[in-house]
TORVO-129497 format. One record per residue: y, x, z of N, C-alpha, C, O in turn; chain. Coordinates in steps of 0.02 Angstrom, whole numbers. Layout:
N
n_v:n_u:n_w:ca_v:ca_u:ca_w:c_v:c_u:c_w:o_v:o_u:o_w:sefi
Y:X:Z:Y:X:Z:Y:X:Z:Y:X:Z:A;
...
END
This chain:
132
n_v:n_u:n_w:ca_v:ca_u:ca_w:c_v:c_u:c_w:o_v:o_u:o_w:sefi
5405:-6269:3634:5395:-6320:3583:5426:-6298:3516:5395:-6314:3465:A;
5480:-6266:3511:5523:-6236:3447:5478:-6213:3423:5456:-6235:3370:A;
5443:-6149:3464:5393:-6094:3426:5340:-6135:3403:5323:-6118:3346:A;
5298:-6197:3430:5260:-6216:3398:5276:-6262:3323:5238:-6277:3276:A;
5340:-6274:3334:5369:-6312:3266:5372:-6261:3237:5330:-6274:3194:A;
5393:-6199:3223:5398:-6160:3175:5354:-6141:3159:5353:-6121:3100:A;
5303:-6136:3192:5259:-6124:3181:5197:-6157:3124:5162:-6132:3080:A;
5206:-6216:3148:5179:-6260:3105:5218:-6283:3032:5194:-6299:2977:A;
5279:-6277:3052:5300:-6281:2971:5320:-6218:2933:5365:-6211:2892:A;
5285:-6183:2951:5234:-6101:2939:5177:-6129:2871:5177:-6144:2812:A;
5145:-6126:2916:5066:-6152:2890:5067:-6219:2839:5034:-6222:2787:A;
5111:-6273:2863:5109:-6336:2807:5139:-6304:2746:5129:-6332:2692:A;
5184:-6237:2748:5235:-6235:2691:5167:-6196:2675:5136:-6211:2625:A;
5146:-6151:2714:5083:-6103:2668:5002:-6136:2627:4963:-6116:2584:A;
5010:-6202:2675:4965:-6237:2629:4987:-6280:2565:4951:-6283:2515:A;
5036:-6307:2570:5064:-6332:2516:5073:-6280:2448:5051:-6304:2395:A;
5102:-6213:2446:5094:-6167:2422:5032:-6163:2412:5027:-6181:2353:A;
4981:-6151:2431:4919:-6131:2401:4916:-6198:2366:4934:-6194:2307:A;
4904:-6244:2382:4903:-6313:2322:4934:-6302:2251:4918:-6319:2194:A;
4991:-6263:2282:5013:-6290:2205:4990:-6220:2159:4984:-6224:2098:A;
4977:-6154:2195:4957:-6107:2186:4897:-6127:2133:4896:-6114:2073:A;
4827:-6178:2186:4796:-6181:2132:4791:-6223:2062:4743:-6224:2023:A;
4858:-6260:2058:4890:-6296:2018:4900:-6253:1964:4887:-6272:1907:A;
4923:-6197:1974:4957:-6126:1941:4914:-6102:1902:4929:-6080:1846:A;
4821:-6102:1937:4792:-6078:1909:4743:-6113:1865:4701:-6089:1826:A;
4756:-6165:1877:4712:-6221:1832:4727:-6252:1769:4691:-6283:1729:A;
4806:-6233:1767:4868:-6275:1731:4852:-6201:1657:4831:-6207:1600:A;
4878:-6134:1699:4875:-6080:1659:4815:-6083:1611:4827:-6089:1551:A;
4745:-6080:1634:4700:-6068:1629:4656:-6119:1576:4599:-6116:1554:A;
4704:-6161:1568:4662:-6222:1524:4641:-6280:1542:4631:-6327:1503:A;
4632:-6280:1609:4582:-6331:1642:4629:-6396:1604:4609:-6432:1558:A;
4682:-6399:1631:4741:-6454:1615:4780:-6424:1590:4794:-6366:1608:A;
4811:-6461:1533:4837:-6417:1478:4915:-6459:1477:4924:-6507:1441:A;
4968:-6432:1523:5033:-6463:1538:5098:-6392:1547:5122:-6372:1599:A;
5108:-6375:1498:5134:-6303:1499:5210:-6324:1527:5242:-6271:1531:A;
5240:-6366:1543:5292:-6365:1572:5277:-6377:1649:5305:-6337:1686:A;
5241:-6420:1676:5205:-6425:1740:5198:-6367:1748:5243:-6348:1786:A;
5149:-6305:1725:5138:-6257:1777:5200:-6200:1773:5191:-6165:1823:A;
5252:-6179:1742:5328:-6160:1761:5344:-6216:1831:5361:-6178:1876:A;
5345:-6281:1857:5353:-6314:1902:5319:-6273:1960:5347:-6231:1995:A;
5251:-6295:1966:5204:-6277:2011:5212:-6178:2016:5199:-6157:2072:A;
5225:-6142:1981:5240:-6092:2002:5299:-6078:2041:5296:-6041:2091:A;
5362:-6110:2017:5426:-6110:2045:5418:-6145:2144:5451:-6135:2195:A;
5371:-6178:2131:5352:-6205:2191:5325:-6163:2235:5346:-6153:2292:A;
5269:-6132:2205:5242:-6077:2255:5288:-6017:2287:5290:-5990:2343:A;
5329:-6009:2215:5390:-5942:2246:5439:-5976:2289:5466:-5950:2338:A;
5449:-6040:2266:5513:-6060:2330:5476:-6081:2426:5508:-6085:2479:A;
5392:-6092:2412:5365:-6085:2479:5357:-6029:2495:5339:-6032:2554:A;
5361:-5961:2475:5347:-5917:2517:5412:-5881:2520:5423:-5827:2547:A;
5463:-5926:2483:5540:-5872:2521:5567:-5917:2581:5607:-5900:2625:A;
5536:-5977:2572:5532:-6025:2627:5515:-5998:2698:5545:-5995:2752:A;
5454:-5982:2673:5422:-5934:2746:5445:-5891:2758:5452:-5887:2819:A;
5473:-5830:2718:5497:-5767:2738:5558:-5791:2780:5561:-5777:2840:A;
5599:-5822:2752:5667:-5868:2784:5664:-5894:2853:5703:-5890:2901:A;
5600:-5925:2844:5573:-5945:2913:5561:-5901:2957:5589:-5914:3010:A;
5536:-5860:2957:5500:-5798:2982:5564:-5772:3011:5582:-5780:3070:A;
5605:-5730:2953:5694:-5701:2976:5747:-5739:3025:5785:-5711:3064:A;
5742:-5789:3016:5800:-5836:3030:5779:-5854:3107:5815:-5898:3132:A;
5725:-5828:3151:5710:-5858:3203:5763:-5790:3244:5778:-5799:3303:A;
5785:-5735:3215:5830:-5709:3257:5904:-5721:3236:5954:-5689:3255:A;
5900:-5785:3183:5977:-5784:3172:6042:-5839:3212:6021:-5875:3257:A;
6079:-5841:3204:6122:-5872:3212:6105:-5963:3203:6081:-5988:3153:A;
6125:-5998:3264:6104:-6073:3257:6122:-6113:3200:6081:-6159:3190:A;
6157:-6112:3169:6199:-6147:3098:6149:-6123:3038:6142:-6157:2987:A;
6110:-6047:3051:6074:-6044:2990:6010:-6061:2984:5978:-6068:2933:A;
5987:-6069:3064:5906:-6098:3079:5925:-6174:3055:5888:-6197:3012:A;
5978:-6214:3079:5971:-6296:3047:6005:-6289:2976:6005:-6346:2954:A;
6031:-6250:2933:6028:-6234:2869:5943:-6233:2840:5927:-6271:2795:A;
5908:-6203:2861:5854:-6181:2850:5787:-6243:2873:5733:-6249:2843:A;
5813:-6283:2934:5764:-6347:2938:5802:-6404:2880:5759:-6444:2863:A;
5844:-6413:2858:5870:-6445:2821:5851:-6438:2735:5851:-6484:2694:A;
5828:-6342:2716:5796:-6349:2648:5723:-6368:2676:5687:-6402:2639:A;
5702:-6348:2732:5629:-6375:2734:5628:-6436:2741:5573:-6441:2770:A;
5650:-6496:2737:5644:-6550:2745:5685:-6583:2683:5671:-6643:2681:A;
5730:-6565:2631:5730:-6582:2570:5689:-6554:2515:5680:-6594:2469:A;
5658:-6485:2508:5611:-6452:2477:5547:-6498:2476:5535:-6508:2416:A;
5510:-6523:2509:5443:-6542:2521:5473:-6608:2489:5450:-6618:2433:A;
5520:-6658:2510:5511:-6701:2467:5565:-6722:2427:5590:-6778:2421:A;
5580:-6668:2398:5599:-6656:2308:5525:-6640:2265:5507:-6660:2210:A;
5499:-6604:2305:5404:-6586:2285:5375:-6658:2267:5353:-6673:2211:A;
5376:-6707:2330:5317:-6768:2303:5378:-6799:2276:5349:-6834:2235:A;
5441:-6812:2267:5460:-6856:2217:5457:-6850:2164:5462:-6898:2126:A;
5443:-6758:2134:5437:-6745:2056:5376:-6743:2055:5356:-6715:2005:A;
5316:-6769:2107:5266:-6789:2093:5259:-6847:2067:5232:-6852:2012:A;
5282:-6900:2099:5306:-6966:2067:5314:-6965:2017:5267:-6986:1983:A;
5367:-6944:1986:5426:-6955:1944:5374:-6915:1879:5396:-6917:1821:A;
5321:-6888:1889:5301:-6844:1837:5226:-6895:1823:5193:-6910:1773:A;
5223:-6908:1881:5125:-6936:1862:5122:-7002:1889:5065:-7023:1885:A;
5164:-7045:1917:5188:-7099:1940:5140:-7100:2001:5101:-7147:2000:A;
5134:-7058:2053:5101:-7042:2092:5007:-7056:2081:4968:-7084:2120:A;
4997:-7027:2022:4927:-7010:2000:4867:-6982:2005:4809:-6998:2019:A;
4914:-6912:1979:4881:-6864:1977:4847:-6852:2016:4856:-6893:2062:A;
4797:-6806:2032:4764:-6774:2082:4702:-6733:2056:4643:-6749:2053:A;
4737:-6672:2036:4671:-6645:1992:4648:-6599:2060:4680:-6560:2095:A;
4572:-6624:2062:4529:-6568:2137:4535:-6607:2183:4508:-6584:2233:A;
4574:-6686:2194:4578:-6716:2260:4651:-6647:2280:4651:-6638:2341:A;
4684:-6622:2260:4712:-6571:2289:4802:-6619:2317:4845:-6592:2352:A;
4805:-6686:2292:4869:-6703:2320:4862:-6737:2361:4914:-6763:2381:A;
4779:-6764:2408:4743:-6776:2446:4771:-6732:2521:4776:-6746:2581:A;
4784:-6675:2478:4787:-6610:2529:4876:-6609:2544:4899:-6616:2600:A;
4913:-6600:2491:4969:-6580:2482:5015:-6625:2499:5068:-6606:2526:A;
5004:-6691:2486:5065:-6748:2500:5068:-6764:2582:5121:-6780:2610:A;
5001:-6756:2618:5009:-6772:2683:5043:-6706:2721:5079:-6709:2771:A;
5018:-6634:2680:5047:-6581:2706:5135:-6593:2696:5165:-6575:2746:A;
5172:-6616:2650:5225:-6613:2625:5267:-6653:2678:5322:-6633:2695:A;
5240:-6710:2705:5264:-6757:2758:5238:-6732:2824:5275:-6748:2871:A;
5206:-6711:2834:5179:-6664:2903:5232:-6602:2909:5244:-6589:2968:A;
5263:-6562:2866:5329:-6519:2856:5404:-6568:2840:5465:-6557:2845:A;
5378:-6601:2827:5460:-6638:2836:5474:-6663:2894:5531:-6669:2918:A;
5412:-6683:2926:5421:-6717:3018:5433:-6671:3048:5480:-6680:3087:A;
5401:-6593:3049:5406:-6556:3083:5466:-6524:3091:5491:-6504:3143:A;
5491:-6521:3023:5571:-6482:3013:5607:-6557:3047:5615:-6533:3103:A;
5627:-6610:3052:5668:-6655:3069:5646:-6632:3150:5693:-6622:3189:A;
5607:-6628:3164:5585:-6632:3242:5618:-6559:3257:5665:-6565:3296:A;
5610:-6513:3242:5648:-6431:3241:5700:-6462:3257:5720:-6461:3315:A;
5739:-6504:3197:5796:-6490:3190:5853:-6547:3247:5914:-6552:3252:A;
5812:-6571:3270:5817:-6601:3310:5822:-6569:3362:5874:-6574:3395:A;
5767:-6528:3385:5756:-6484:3452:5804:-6437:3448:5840:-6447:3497:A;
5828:-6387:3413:5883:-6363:3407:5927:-6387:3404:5972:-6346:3409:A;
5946:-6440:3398:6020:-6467:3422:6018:-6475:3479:6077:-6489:3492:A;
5994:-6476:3519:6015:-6478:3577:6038:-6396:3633:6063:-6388:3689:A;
6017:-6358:3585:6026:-6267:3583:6102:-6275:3606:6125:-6332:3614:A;
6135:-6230:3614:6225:-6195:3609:6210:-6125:3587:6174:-6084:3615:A;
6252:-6119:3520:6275:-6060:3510:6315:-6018:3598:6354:-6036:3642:A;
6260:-5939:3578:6287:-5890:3625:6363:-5878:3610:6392:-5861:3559:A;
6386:-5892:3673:6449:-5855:3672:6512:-5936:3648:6573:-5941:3657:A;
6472:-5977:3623:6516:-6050:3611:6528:-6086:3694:6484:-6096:3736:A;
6592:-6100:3700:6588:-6132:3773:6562:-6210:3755:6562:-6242:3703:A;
6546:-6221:3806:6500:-6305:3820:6558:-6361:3790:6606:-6336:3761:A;
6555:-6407:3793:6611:-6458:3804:6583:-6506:3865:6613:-6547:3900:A;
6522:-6489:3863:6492:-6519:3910:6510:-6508:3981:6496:-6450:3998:A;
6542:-6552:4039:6558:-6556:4080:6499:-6512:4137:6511:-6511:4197:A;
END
């Protein structure tokens, strides 16, 4: 079940990233003309894919840094839709694309709480139990 949680909040962080990716390119490009928004939406895309790489690394690390790591995935995604809020009073939606992104953003925040959940119940190797 772990591997399929990581798995999946794999893919929600990689779709969310492409969202805002094409945010990046629509914003740049003229379509919508908000030159501080797309510095946002780029910063977004680079912090989902060090997200993933993190994700990716951290499945051979140490237990304290995998729930370090479900803990930015589950404040990351929604620091994302609150400065969606906070920017378009939950509006926007250029392409139907937050159609896509806001349910992805809460589909990775359940998933990381549910991780992070399932790993607690883990023991660090080599930590004795207290458990009787």
């Amino acid at each position: 079940m772990a591997r399929t949680l990581v798995f999946l909040m794999g893919i929600f962080a990689a779709i969310d990233g492409l969202c805002h990716l094409a945010l990046v390119i629509l914003v740049t490009h003229g379509v919508f003309t908000r030159p501080p928004l797309s510095v946002l939406f780029t910063l977004n895309v680079v912090g989902y894919i060090v997200l993933i790489a993190a994700l990716i690394i951290s499945q051979a690390s140490s237990l304290g840094w995998r729930r370090l790591l479900d803990a930015v995935l589950i404040v990351y995604p929604a620091a994302t839709f609150a400065a969606w809020i906070f920017f378009t009073r939950g509006r926007a939606n250029p392409l139907g694309l937050a159609e896509i992104a806001k349910p992805v953003e809460i589909l990775l925040i359940l998933a990381a709480i549910a991780h992070l959940v399932q790993i607690g119940h883990e023991e660090e190797p080599g930590v004795v139990s207290a458990r009787g």
